[in-house]
C-alpha positions as CSV (number, residue, x, y, z in Angstrom):
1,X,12.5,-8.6,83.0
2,X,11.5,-12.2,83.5
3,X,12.6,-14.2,86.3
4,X,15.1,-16.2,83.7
5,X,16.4,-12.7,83.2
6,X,17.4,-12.0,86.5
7,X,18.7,-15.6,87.2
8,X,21.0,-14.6,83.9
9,X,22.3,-11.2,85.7
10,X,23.0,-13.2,89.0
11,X,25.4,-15.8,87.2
12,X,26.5,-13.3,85.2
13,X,27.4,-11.4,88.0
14,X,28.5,-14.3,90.1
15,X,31.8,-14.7,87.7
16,X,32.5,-11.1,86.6
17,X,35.3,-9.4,88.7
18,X,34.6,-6.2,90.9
19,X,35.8,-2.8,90.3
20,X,38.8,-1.0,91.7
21,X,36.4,2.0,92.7
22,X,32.5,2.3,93.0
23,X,30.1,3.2,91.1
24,X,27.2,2.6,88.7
25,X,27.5,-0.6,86.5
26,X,25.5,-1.9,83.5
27,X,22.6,-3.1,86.0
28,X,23.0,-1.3,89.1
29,X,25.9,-0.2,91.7
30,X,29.1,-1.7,91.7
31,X,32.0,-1.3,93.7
32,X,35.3,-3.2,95.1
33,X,34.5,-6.5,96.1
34,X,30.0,-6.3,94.9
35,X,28.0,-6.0,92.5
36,X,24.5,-4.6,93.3
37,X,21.8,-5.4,90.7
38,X,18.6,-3.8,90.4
39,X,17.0,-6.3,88.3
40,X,13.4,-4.4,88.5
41,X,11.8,-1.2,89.7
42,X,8.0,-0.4,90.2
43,X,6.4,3.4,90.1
44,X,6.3,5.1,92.7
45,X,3.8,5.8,95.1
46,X,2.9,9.8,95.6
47,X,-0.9,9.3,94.6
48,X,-1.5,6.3,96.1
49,X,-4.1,5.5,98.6
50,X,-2.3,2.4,100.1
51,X,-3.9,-0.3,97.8
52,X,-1.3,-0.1,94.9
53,X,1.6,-0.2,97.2
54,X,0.9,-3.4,98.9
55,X,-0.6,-5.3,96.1
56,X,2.8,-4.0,94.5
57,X,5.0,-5.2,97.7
58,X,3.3,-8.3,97.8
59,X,4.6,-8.9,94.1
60,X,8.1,-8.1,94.7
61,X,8.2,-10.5,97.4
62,X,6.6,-12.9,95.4
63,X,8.9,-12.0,92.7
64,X,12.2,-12.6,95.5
65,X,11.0,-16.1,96.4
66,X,10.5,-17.3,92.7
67,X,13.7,-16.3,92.3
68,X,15.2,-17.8,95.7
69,X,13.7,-20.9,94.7
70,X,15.8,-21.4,91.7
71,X,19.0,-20.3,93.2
72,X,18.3,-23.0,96.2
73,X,17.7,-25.6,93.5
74,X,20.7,-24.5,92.0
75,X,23.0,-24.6,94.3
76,X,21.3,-27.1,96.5
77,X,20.5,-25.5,100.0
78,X,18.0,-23.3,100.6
79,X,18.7,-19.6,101.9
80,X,19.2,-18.4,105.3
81,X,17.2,-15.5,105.7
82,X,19.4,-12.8,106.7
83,X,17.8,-9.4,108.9
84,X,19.6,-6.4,108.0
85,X,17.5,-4.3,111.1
86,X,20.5,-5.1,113.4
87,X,23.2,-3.9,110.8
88,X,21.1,-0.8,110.1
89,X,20.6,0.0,113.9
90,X,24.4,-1.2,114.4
91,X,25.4,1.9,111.9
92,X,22.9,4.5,113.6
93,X,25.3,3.7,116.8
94,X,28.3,4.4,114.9
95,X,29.5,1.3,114.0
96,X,31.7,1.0,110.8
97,X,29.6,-1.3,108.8
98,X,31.4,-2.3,105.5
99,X,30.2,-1.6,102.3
100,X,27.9,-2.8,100.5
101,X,25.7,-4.0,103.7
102,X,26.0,-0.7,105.2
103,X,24.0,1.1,102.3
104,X,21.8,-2.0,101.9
105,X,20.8,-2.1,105.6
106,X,19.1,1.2,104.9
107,X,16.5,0.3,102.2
108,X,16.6,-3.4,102.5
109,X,14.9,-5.1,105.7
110,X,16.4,-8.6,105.3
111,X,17.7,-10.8,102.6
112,X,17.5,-14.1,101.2
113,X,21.5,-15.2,101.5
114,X,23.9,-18.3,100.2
115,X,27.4,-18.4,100.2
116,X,27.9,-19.8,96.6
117,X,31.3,-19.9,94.3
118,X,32.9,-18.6,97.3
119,X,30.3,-15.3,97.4
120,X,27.8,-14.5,98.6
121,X,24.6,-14.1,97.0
122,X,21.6,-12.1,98.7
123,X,18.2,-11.4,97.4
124,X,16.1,-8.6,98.9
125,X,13.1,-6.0,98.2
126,X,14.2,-2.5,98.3
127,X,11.9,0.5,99.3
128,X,13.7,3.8,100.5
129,X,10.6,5.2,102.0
130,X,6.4,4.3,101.6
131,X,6.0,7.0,98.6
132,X,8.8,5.8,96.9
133,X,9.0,2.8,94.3
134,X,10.1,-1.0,95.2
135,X,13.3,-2.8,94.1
136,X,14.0,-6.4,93.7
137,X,17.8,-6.4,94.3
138,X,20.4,-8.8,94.0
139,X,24.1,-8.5,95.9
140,X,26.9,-10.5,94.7
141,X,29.7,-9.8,97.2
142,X,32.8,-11.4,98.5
143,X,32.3,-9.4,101.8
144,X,31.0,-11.2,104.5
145,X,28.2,-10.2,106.2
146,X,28.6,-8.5,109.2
């Protein structure tokens, strides 16, 4: 998908209403009050020697900020860029961290965030462990973060 293709889901997704019960939507997870898109996935990372994976991670990032640069032009303001290290360690201690930021939290080390449309909007690159592949993920969410 091009980055005009993700901006596309994002509004999309910015206006569509949430399910009553989670589960898998058209472009990702969905569940009451978000929408997660997975608006691209690399390969994994099994073979790999180290080179692929962080010319691939540098890309995704890359990818993120192209994108965050739109939304901030936009909707005039540029992100806040939100850790999620705390939330995750927050939930490793127990603590009832809503959904979607508790799941998030665990693949997603921070987040490019606006509060837009009264939701919030929150860009990130998603890797559940070093052999596994890269997501660029978008949350649209009328939970706040926690």
């Amino acid at each position: 998908m091009s980055i005009s293709q993700h901006l596309a889901v994002i509004h999309r997704l910015c206006s569509e209403p949430f399910p009553a019960e989670p589960g898998r939507s058209d472009v990702g997870e969905a569940g009451p009050g978000y929408h997660v898109a997975e608006l691209a996935t690399s390969a994994d990372f099994w073979d790999d020697d180290g080179t692929r994976r962080e010319e691939t991670e540098e890309q995704y990032e890359a990818d993120r900020d192209a994108l965050s640069e739109r939304l901030s032009a936009r909707w005039g303001a540029a992100p806040d860029v939100f850790s999620l290290w705390s939330v995750l360690d927050r939930s490793r201690e127990g603590e009832e961290i809503p959904e979607p930021w508790a799941t998030l939290s665990s693949h997603v080390p921070d987040v490019h965030l606006w509060r837009a449309d009264g939701r919030w909007v929150a860009l990130g690159v998603s890797q559940w462990d070093k052999e596994l592949s890269f997501q660029l993920v978008a949350l649209i969410t009328e939970i706040d973060p926690p």
